[in-house]
mmCIF file of the N, C-alpha and C atoms, coordinates in Angstrom:
data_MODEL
# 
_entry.id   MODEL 
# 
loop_
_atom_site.group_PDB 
_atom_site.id 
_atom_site.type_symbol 
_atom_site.label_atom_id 
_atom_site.label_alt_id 
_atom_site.label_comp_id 
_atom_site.label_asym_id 
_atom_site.label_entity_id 
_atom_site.label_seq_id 
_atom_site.pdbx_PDB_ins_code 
_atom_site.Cartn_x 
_atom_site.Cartn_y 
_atom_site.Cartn_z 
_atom_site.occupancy 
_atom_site.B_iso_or_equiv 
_atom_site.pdbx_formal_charge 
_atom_site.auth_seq_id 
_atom_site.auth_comp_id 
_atom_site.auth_asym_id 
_atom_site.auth_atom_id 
_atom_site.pdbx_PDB_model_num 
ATOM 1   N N  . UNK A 1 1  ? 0.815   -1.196 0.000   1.00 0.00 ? 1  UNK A N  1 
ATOM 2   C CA . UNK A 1 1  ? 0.000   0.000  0.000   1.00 0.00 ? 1  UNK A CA 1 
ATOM 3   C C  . UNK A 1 1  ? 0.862   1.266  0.000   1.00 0.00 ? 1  UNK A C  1 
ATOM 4   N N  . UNK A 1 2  ? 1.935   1.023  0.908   1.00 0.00 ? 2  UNK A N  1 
ATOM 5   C CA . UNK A 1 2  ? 3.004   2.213  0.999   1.00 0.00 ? 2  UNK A CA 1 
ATOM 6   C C  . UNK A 1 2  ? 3.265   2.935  -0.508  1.00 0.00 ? 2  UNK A C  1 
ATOM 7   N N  . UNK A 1 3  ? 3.674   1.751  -1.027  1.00 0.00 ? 3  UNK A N  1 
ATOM 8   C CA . UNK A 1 3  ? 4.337   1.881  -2.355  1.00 0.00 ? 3  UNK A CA 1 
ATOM 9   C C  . UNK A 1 3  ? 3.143   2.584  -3.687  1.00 0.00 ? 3  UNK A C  1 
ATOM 10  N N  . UNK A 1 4  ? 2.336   2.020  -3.114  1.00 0.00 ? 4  UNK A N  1 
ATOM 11  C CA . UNK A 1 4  ? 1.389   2.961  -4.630  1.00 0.00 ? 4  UNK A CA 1 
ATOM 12  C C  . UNK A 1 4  ? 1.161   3.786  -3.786  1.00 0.00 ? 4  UNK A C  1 
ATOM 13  N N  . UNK A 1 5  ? 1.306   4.407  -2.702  1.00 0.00 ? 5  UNK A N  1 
ATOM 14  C CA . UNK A 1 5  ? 0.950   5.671  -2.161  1.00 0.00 ? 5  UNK A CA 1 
ATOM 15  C C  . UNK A 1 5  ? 2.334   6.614  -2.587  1.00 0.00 ? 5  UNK A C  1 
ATOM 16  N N  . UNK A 1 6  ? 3.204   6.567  -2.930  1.00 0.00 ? 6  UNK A N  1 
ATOM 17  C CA . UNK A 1 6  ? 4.169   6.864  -3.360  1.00 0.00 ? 6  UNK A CA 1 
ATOM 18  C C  . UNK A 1 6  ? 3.951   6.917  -4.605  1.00 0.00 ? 6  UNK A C  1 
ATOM 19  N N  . UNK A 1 7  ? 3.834   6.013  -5.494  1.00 0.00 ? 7  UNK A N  1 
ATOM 20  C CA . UNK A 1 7  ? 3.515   6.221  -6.586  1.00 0.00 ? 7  UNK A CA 1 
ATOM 21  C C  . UNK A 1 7  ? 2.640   7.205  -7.069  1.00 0.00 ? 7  UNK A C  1 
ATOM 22  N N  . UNK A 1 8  ? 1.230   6.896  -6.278  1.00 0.00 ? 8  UNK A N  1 
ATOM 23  C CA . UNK A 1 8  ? 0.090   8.316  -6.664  1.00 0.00 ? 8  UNK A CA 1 
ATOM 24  C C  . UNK A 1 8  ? 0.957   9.294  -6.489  1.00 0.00 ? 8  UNK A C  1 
ATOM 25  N N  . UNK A 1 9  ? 1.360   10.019 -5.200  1.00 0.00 ? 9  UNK A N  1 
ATOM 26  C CA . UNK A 1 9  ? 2.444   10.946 -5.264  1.00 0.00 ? 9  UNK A CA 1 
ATOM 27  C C  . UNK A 1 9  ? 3.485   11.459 -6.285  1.00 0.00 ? 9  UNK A C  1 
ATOM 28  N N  . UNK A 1 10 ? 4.289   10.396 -6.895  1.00 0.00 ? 10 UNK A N  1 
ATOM 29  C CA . UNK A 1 10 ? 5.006   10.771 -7.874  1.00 0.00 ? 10 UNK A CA 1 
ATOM 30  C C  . UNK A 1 10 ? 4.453   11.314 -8.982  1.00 0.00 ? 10 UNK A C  1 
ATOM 31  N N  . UNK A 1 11 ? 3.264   10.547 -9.341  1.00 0.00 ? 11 UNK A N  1 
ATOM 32  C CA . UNK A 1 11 ? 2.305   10.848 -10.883 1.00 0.00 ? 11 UNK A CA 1 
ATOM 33  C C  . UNK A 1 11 ? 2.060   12.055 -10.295 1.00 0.00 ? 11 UNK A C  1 
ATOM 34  N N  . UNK A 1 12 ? 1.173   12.406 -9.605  1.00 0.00 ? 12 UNK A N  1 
ATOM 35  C CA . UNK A 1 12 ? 0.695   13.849 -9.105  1.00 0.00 ? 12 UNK A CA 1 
ATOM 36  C C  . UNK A 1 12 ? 2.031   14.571 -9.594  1.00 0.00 ? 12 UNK A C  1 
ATOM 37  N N  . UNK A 1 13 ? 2.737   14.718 -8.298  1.00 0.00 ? 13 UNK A N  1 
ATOM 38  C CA . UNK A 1 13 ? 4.040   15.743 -8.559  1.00 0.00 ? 13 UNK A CA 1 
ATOM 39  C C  . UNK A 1 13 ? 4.120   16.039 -10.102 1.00 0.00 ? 13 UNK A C  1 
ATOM 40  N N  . UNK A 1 14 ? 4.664   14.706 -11.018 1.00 0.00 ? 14 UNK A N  1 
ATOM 41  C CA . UNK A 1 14 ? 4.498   15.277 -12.675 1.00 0.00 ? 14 UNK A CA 1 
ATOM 42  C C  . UNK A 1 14 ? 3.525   15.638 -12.965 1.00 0.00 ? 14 UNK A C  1 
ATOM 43  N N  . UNK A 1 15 ? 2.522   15.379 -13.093 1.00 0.00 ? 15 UNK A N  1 
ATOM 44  C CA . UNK A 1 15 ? 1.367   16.284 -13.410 1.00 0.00 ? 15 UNK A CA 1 
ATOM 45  C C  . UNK A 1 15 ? 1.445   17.647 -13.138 1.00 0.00 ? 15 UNK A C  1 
ATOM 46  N N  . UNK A 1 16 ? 1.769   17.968 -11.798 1.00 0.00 ? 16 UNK A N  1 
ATOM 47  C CA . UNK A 1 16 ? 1.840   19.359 -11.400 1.00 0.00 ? 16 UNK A CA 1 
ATOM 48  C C  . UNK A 1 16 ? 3.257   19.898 -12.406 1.00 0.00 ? 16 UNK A C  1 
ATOM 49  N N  . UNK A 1 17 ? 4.149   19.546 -12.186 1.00 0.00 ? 17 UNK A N  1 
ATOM 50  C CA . UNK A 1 17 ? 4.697   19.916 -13.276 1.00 0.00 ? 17 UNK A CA 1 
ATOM 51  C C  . UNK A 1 17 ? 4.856   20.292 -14.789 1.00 0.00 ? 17 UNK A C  1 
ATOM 52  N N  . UNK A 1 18 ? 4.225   19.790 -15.156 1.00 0.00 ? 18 UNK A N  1 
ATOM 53  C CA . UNK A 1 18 ? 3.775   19.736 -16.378 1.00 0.00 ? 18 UNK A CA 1 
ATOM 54  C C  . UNK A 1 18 ? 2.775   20.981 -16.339 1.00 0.00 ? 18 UNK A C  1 
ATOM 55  N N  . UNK A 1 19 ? 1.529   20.773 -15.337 1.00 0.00 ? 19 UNK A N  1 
ATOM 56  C CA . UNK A 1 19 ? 0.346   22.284 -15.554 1.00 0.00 ? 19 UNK A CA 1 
ATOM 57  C C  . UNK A 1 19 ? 1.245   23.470 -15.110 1.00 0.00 ? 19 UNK A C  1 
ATOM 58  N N  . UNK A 1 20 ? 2.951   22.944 -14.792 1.00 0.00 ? 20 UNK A N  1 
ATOM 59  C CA . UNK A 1 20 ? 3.203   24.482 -14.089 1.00 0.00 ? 20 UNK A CA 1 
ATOM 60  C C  . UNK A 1 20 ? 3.765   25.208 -15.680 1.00 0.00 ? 20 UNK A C  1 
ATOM 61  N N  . UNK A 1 21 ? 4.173   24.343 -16.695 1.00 0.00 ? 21 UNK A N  1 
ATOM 62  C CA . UNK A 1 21 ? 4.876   24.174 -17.682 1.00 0.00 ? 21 UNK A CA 1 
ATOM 63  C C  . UNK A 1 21 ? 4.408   24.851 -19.085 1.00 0.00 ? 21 UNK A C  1 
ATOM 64  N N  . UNK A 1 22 ? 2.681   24.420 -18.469 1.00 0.00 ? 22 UNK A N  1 
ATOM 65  C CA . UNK A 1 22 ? 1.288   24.872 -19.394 1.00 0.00 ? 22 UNK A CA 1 
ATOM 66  C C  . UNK A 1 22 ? 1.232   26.069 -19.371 1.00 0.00 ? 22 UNK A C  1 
ATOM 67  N N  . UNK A 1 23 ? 1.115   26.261 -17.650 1.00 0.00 ? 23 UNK A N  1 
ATOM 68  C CA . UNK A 1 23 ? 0.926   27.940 -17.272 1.00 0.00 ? 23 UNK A CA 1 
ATOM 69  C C  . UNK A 1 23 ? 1.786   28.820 -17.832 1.00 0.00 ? 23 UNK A C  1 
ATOM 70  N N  . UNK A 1 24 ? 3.389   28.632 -17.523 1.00 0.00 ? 24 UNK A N  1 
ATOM 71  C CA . UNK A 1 24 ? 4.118   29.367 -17.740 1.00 0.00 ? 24 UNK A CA 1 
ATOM 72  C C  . UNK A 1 24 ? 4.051   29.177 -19.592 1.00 0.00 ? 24 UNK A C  1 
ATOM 73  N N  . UNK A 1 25 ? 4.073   28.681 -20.384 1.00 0.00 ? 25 UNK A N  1 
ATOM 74  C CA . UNK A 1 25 ? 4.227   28.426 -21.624 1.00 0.00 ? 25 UNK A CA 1 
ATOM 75  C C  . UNK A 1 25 ? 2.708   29.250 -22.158 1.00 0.00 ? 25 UNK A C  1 
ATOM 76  N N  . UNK A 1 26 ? 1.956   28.583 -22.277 1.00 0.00 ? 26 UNK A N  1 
ATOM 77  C CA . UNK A 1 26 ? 0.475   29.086 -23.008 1.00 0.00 ? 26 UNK A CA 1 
ATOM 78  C C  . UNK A 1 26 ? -0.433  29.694 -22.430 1.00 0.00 ? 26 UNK A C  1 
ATOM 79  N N  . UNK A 1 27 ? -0.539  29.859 -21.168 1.00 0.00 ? 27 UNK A N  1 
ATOM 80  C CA . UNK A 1 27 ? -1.618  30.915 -20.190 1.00 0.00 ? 27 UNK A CA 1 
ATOM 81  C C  . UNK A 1 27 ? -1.666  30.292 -19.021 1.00 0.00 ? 27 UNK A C  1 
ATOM 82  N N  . UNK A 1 28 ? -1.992  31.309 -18.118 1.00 0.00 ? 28 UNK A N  1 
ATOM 83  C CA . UNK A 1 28 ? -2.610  30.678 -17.042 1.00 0.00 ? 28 UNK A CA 1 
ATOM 84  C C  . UNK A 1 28 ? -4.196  29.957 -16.674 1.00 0.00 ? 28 UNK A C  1 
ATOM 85  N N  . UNK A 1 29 ? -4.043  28.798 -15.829 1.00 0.00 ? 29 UNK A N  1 
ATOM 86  C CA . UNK A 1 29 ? -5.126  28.122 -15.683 1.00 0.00 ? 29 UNK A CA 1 
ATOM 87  C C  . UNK A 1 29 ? -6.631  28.920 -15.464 1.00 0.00 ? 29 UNK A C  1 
ATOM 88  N N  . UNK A 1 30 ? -7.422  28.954 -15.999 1.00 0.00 ? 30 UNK A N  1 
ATOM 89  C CA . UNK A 1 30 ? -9.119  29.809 -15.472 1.00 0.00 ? 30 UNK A CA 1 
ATOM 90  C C  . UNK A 1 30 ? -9.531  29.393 -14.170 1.00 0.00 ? 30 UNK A C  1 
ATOM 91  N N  . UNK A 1 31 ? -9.107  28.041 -14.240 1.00 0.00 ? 31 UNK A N  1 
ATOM 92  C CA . UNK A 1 31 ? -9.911  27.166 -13.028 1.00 0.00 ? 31 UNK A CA 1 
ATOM 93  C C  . UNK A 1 31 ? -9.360  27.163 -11.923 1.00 0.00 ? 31 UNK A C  1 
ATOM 94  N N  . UNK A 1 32 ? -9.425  26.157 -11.006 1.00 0.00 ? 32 UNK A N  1 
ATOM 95  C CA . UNK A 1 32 ? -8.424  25.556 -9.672  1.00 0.00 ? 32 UNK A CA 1 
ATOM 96  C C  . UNK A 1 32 ? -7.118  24.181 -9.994  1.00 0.00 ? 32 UNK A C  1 
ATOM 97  N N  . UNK A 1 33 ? -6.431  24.500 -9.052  1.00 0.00 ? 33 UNK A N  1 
ATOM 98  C CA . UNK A 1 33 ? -5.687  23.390 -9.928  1.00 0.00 ? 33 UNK A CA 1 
ATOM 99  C C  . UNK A 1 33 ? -5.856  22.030 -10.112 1.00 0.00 ? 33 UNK A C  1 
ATOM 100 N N  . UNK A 1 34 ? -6.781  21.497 -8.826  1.00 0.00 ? 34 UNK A N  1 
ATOM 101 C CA . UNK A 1 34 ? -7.354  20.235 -9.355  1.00 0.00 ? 34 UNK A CA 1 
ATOM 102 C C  . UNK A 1 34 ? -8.064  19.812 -10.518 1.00 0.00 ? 34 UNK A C  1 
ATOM 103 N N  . UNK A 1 35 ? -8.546  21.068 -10.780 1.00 0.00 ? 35 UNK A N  1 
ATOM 104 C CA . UNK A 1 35 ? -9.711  20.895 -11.964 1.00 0.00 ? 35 UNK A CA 1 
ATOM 105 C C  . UNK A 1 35 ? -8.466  20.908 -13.463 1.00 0.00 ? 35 UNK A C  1 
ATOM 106 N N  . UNK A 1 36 ? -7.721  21.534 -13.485 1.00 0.00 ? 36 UNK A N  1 
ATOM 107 C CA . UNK A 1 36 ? -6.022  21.498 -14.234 1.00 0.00 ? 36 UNK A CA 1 
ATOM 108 C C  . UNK A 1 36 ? -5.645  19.847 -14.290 1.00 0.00 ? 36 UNK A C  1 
ATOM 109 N N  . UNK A 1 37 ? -5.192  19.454 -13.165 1.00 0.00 ? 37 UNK A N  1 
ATOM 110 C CA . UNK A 1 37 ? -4.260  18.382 -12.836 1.00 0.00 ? 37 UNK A CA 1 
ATOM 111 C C  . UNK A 1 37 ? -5.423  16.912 -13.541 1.00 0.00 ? 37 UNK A C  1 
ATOM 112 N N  . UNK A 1 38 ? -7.185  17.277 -13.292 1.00 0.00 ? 38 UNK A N  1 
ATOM 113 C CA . UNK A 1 38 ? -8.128  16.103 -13.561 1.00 0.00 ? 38 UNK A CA 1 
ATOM 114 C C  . UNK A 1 38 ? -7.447  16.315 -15.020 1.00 0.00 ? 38 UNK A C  1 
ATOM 115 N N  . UNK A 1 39 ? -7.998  17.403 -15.823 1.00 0.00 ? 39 UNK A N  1 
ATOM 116 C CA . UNK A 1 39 ? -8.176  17.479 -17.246 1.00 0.00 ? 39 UNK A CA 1 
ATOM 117 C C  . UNK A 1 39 ? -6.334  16.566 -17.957 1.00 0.00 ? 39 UNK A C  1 
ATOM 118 N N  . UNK A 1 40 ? -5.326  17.362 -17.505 1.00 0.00 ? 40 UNK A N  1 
ATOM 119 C CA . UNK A 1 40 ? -3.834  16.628 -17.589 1.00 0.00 ? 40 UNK A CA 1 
ATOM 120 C C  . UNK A 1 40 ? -4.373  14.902 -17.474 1.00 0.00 ? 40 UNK A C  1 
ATOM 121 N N  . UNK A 1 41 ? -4.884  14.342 -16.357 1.00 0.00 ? 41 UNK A N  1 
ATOM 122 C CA . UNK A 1 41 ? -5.276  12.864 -15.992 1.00 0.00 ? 41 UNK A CA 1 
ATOM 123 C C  . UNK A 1 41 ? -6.042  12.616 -17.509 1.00 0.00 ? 41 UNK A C  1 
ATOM 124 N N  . UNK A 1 42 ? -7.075  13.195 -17.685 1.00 0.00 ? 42 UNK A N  1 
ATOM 125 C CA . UNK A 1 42 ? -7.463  12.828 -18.795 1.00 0.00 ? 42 UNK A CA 1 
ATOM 126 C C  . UNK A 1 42 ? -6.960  12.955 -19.942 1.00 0.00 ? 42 UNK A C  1 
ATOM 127 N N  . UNK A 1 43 ? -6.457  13.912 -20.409 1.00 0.00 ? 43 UNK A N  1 
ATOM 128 C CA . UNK A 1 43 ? -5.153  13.881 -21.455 1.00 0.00 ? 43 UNK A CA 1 
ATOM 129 C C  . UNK A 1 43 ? -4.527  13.228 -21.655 1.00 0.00 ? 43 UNK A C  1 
ATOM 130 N N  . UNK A 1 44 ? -3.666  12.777 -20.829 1.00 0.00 ? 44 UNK A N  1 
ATOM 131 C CA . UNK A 1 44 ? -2.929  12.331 -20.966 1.00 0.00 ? 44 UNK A CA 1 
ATOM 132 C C  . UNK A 1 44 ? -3.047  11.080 -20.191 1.00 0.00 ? 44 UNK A C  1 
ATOM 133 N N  . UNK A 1 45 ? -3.446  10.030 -20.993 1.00 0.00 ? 45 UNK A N  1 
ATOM 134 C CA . UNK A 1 45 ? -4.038  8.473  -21.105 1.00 0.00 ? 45 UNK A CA 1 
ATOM 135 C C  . UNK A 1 45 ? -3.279  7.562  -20.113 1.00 0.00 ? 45 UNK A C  1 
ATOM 136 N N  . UNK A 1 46 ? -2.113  7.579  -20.730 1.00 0.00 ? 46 UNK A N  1 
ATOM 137 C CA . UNK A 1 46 ? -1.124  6.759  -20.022 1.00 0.00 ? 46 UNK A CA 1 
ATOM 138 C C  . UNK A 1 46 ? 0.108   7.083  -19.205 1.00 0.00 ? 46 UNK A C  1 
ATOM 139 N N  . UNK A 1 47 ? 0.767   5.891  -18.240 1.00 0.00 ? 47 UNK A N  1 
ATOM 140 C CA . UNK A 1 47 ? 1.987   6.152  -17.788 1.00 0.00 ? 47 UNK A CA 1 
ATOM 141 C C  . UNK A 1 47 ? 2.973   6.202  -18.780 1.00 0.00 ? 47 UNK A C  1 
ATOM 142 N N  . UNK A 1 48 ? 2.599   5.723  -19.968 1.00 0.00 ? 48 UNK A N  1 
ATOM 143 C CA . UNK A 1 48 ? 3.791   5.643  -20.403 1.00 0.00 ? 48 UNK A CA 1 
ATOM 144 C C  . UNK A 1 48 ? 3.855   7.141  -21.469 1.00 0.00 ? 48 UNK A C  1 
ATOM 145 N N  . UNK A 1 49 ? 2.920   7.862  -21.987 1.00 0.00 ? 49 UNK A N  1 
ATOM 146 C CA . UNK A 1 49 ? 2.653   9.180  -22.381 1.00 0.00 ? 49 UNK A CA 1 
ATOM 147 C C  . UNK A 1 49 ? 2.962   10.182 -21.229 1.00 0.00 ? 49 UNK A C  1 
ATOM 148 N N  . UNK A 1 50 ? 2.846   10.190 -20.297 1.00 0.00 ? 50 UNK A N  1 
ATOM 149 C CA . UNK A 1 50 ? 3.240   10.562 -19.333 1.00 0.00 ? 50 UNK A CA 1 
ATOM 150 C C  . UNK A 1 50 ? 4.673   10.594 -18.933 1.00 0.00 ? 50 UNK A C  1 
ATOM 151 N N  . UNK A 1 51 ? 5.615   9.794  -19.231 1.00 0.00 ? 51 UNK A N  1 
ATOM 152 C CA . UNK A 1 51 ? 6.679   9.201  -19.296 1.00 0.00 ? 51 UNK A CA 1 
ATOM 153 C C  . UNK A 1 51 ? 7.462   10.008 -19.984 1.00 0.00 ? 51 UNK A C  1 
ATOM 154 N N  . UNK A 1 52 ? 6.985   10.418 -21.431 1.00 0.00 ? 52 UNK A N  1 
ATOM 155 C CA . UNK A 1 52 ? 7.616   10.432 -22.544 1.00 0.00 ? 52 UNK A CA 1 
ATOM 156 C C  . UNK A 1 52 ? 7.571   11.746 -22.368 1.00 0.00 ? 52 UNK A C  1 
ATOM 157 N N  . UNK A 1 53 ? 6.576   12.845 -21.944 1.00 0.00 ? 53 UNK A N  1 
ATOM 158 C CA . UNK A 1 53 ? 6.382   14.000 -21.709 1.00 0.00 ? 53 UNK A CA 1 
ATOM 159 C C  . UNK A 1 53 ? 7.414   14.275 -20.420 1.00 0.00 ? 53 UNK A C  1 
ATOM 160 N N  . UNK A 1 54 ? 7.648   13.731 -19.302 1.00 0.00 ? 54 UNK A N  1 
ATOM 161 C CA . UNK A 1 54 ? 8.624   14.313 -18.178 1.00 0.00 ? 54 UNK A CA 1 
ATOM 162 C C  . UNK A 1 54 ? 10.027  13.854 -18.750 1.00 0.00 ? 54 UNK A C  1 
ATOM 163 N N  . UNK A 1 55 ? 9.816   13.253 -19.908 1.00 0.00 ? 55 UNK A N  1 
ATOM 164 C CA . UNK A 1 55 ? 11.205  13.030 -20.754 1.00 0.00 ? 55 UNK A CA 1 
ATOM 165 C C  . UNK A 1 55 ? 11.704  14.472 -21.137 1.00 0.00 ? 55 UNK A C  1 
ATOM 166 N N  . UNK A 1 56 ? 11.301  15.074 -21.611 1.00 0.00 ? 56 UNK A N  1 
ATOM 167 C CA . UNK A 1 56 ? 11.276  16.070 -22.547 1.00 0.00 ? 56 UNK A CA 1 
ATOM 168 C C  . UNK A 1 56 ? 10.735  17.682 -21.574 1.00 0.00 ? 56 UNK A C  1 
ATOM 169 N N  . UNK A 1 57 ? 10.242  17.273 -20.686 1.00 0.00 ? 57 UNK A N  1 
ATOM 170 C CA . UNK A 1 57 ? 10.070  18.537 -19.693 1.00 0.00 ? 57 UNK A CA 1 
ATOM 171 C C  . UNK A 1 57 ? 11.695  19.413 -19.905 1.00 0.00 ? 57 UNK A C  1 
ATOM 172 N N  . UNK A 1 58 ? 11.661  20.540 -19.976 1.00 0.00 ? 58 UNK A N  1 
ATOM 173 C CA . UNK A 1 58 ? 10.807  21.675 -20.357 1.00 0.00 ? 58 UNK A CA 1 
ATOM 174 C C  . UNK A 1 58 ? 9.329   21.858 -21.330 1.00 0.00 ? 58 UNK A C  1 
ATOM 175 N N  . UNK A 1 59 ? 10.557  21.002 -22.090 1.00 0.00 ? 59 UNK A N  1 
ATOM 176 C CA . UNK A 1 59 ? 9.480   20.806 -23.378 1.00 0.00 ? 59 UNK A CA 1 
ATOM 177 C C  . UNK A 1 59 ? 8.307   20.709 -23.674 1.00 0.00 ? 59 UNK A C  1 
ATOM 178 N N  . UNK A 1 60 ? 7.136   20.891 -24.239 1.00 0.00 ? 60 UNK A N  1 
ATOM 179 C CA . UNK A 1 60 ? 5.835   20.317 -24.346 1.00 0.00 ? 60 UNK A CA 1 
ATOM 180 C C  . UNK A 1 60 ? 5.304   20.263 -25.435 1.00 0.00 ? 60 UNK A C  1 
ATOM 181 N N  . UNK A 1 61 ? 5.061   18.765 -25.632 1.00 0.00 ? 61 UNK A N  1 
ATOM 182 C CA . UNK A 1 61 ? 4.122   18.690 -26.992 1.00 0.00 ? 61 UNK A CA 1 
ATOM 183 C C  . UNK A 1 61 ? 3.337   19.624 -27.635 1.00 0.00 ? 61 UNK A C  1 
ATOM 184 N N  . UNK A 1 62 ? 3.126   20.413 -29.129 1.00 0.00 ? 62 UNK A N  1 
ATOM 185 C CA . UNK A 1 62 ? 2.896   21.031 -29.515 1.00 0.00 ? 62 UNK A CA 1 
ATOM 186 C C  . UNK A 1 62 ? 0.914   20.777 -29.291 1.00 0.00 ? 62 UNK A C  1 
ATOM 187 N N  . UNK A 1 63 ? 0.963   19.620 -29.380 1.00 0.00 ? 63 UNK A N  1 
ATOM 188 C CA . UNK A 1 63 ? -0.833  18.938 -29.382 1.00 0.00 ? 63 UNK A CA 1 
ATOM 189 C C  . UNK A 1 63 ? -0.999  19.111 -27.426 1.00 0.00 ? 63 UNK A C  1 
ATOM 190 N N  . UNK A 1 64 ? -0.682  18.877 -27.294 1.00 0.00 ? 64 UNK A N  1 
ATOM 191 C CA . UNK A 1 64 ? -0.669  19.031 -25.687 1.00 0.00 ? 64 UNK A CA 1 
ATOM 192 C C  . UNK A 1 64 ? -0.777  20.615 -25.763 1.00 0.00 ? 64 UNK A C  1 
ATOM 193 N N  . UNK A 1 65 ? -0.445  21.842 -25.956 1.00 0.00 ? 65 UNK A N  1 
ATOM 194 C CA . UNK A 1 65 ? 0.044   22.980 -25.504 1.00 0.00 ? 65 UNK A CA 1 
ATOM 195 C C  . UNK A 1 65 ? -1.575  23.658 -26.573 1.00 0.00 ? 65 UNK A C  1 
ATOM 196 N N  . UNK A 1 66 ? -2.014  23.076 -27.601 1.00 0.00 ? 66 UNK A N  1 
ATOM 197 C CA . UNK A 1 66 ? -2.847  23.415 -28.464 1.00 0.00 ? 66 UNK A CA 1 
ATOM 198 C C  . UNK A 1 66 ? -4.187  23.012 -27.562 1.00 0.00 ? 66 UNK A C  1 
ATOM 199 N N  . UNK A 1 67 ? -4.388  21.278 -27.464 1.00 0.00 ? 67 UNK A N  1 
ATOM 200 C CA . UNK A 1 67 ? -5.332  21.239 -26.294 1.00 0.00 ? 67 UNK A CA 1 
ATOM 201 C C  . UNK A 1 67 ? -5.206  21.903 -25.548 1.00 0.00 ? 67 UNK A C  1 
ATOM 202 N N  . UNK A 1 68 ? -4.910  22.443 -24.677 1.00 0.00 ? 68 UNK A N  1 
ATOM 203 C CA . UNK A 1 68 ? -4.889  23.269 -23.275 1.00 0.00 ? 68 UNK A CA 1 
ATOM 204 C C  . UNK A 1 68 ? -5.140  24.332 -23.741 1.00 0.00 ? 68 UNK A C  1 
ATOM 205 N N  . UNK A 1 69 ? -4.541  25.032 -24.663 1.00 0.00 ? 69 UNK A N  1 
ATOM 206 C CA . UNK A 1 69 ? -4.885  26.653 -25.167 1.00 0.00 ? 69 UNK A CA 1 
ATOM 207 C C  . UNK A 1 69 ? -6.161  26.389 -25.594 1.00 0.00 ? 69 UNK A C  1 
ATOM 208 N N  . UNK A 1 70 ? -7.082  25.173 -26.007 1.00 0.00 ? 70 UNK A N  1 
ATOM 209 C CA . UNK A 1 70 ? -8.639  25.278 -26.321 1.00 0.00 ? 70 UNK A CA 1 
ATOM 210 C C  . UNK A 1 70 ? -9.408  25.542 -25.151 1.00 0.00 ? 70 UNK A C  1 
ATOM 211 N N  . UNK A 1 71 ? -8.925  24.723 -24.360 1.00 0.00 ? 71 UNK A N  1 
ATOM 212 C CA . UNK A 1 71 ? -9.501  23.971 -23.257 1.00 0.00 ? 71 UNK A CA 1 
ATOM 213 C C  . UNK A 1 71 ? -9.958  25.027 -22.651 1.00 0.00 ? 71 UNK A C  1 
ATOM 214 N N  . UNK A 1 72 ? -8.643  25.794 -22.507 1.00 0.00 ? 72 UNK A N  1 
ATOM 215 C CA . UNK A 1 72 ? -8.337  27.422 -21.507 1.00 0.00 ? 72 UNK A CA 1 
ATOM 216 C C  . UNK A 1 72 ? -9.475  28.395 -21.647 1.00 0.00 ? 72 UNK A C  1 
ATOM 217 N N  . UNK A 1 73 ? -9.265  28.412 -23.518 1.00 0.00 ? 73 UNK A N  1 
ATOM 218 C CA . UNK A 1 73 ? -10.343 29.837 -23.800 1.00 0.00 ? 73 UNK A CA 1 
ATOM 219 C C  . UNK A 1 73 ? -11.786 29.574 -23.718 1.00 0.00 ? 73 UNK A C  1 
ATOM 220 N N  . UNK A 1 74 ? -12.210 28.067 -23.155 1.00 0.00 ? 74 UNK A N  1 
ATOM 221 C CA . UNK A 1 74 ? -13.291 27.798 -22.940 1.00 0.00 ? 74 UNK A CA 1 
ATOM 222 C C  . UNK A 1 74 ? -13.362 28.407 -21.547 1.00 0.00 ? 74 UNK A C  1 
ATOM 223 N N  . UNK A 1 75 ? -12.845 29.003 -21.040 1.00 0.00 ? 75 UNK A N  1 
ATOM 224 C CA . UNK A 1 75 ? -13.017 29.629 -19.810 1.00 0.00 ? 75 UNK A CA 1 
ATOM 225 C C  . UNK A 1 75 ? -13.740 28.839 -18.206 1.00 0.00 ? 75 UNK A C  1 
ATOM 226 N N  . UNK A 1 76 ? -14.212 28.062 -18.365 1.00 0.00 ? 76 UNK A N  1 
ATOM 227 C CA . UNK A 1 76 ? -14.673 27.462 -17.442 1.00 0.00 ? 76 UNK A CA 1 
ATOM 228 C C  . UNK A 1 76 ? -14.213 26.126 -17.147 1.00 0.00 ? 76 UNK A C  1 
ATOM 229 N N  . UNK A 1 77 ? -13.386 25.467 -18.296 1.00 0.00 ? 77 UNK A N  1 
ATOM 230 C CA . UNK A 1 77 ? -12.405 24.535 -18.276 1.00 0.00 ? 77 UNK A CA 1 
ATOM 231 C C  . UNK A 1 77 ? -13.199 22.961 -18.423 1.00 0.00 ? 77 UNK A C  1 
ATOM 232 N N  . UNK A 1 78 ? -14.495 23.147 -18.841 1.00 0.00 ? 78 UNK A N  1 
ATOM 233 C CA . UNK A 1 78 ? -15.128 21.936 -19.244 1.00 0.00 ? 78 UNK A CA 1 
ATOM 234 C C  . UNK A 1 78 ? -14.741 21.086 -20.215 1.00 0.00 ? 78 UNK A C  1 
# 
C-alpha cells in the first residue's frame, strides 16, 4: 500500500509539473488546480505518455500545448 501511495504521489508531482509548464508556456489556468491536474489525468491516457512528456520537460508537446490553449479559452475549463 506504501508503495502505490508513493507512486500516486510521484504521478501527481508530474502532473503538477507539467500544468506548471502549461501555465508558464500558453496561459494561465481559469480554473483551480485540481480541476487542471483532472483534465492533464485525462489527457494524458497513459503512464507511459506521461513518461515520454517528463522526458522532454521543459518541453511540451505542440498537441498538448494546443489542447490546453482550447480547453483554456473555454473559460470554465469543461
Amino acid at each position: 500500500m506504501a508503495n502505490q501511495i508513493a507512486e500516486l504521489e510521484a504521478h501527481l508531482e508530474l502532473l503538477a509539473q507539467v500544468a506548471d509548464e502549461l501555465e508558464q508556456q500558453v496561459a494561465p489556468c481559469p480554473t483551480t488546480r485540481p480541476v487542471l491536474i483532472a483534465w492533464l489525468t485525462e489527457w494524458i491516457r497513459s503512464p507511459e505518455a506521461l513518461s515520454e512528456i517528463r522526458r522532454e520537460l521543459p518541453r511540451l508537446p505542440q498537441v498538448l500545448k494546443s489542447a490546453y490553449s482550447e480547453w483554456n479559452h473555454l473559460g470554465d475549463g469543461d
